[in-house]
C-alpha positions, 0 to 999 in steps of 0.5 A: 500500500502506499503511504499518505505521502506517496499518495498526495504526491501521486495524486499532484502529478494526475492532477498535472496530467489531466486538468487540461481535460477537466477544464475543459470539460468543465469550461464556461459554456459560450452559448446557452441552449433553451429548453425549447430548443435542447427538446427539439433537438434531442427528441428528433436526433439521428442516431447514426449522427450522435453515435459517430461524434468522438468520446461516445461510449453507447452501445449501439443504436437500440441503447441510443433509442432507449436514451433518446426515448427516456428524454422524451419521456421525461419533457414531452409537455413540459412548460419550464418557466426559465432555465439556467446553469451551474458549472456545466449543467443546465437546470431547468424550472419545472412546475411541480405537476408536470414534474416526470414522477407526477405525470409518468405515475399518474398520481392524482395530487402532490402529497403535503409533508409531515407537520415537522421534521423529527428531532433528535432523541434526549442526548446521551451524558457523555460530552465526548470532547466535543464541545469547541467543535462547531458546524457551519450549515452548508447551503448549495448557492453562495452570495455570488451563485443567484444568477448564471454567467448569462444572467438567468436567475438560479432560483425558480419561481414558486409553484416550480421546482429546479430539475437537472436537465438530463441530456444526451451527451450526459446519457452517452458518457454510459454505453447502456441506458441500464448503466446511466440508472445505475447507483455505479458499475454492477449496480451494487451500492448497499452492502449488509442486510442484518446484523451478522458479520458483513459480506464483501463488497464487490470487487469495485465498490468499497466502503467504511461504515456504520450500521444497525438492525432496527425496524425504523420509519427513517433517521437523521444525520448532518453530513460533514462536506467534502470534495475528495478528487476523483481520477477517472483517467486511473479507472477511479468513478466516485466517492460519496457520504450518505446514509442508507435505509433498507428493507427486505433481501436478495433480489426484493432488497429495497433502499432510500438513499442520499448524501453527497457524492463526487462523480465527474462520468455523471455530473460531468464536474468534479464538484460534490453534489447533492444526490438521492438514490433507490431501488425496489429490486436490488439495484437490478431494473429499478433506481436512479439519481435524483430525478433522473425518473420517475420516482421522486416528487420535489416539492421545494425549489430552495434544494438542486438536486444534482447541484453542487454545494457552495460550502465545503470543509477545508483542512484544519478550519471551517467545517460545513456539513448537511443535515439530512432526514428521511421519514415514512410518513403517510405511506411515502418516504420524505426528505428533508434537508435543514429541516426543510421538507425537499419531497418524497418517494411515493410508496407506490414505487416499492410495489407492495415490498417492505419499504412500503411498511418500514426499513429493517436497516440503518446504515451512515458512511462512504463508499467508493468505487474503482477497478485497479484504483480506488479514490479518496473517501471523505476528506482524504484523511483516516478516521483518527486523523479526527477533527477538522482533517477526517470527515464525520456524520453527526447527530445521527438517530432513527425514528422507530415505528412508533414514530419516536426518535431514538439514539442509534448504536451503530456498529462499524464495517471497515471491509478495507481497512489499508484504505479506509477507516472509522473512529467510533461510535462516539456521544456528545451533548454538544448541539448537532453531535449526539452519535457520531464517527469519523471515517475517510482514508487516501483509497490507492491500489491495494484496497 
């Protein structure tokens, strides 16, 4: 394994050798596409063109038209308001009635969110040395983020949600469309079902953890920000921090899922974005980001799915983190983030499985993916490099099936620990501590 050392020097050099791409896949775009006109054009593409252009990875032409069909899918209808872009995406405004998860599902009417978030359970009595350490709540536009390089406003009028404008050359950096849906390669991306002994992960996807068996309607944690980098020109894809609920097993496992995640064959950035992910079915046929789909219904134009974050930590000062919540209320599955309700997967979409009654799992860490080479998780830094250097979930409970809150007592998996590690459990009375761990490590090769 390489040291810390070896490994920052490797990963000075990559940087050297492949930000001229990155740059320029990230460069400022020189002319904006309207929705109008991105719709006309990909709905009526010739594939024969797109499969030709350079850098294309589609399969063939039966996986181009089941891309090109799902942008139809997606927009066809669709009156957006305005659009605009962050780094090299395009958002567009969407009226939340014609938002694909509520015109493809054919749901009657919007559900209305619980009355409040859930809040945290009497906290424990151990301080855990935590009480200088303070969070700064991290929010996803900075003061100079409220309108785009072309004057369009980055905020979307009320009665419209922010959708991320999934695209062709998006689509075509994947060569399925199975493969875009994907959480990653393989479609794995949850690891343990019970309270024995965890199982490897899969050869690509690793991970440093906590988890707990307990029948629960959801759960809290505040996520420490971070931008670990990314080297997709080594075969590393992406590095995240995100908490898991999950039901059921084998080909019937379900999860609701979301965090933060560093994934620049996606989002085409190697900025860290706000995600959410599910599956009905084990990760085979069913999920997507975001709203990628039709799955999830947003209801808040104040959170992008997809989009960046303007606050991230940074090494020994300033530390931003996220608070996420997610709770069965009503037979659907809300978010919420700062304590603001974002929107919910309907119960429909878990087809009767047990996600529809309540998860049977918890489980809060990172996990990476990569083929000979595995990215940075976190910060970069192990878990006992500890405050301000490790990256750290806090103020984590779950909600019971009684609707109560409830300190978690997580366990921790570290299935590699040459590359990544986690330091607790620990408890904290300090506000936004409670339960809490750290976790991150360098990633490298011998993973």
């Amino acid at each position: 394994m390489k040291t810390m050392k070896q490994r920052l020097m490797f990963n000075v050099v990559l940087v050297l050798l492949i930000l001229p791409g990155f740059l320029h896949a990230e460069s400022v775009s020189t002319q904006f596409v309207p929705f109008k006109q991105f719709f006309q054009e990909s709905s009526g593409v010739d594939s024969a063109v797109y499969l030709s252009r350079p850098g294309n990875r589609v399969r063939g032409v039966r996986s181009f038209e089941q891309m090109r069909q799902h942008i139809v899918l997606l927009y066809q209808g669709v009156e957006v308001s305005h659009s605009f872009m962050r780094d090299s995406d395009y958002f567009d405004c969407v009226p939340i009635e014609q938002q694909p998860s509520v015109r493809v599902l054919h749901l009657k009417e919007v559900a209305a969110p619980p009355p409040v978030a859930s809040m945290a359970a009497a906290s424990p009595s151990s301080d855990g040395g935590q009480t200088a350490k303070s969070m700064t709540p991290a929010a996803q536009l900075g003061p100079d983020d409220h309108v785009d390089q072309f004057g369009n406003s980055t905020k979307c009028e009320e009665h419209t949600i922010p959708m991320r404008r999934v695209t062709l050359d998006e689509l075509s950096r994947f060569q399925t469309f199975e493969e875009f849906l994907e959480k990653g390669p393989h479609g794995a991306g949850q690891v343990v079902t019970s309270d024995q002994a965890p199982a490897l992960a899969t050869p690509t996807h690793k991970y440093a953890y906590t988890y707990q068996a307990v029948n629960n309607l959801g759960g809290n944690s505040i996520l420490n920000n971070w931008n670990p980098a990314v080297y997709t020109s080594s075969g590393e894809v992406f590095s995240l921090s995100q908490q898991w609920y999950v039901g059921g097993s084998g080909a019937s496992l379900q999860t609701v899922e979301g965090g933060w995640q560093v994934y620049p064959q996606k989002y085409g950035t190697t900025n860290a974005a706000l995600f959410i992910y599910w599956t009905a079915t084990d990760y085979q046929g069913t999920g997507c980001y975001n709203l990628d789909c039709p799955a999830f219904v947003q209801i808040n134009n104040n959170w992008t799915l997809g989009a960046r974050f303007a606050n991230l930590s940074t090494l020994g000062g300033t530390q931003y983190g996220v608070q996420m919540q997610w709770k069965l209320y009503g037979g659907n599955w809300w978010l919420y983030l700062q304590g603001q309700a974002v929107g919910y997967y309907p119960g429909s979409i878990y087809r009767g499985g047990q996600l529809t009654r309540n998860a049977t799992m918890i489980e809060y860490g990172g996990e990476t993916v990569g083929s000979t080479v595995w990215p940075a998780m976190g910060s970069g830094h192990f878990a006992s490099a500890g405050w301000q250097y490790a990256a750290f979930q806090s103020n984590i409970f779950y909600i019971d099936t009684t609707s109560t809150t409830q300190w978690t007592r997580l366990t921790v998996s570290t299935p590699s620990p040459t590359c990544y590690t986690v330091a607790g459990p620990s408890w904290s009375t300090t506000s936004g501590w409670g339960v809490y761990f750290y976790f991150g490590g360098p990633g490298g090769t011998s993973c």
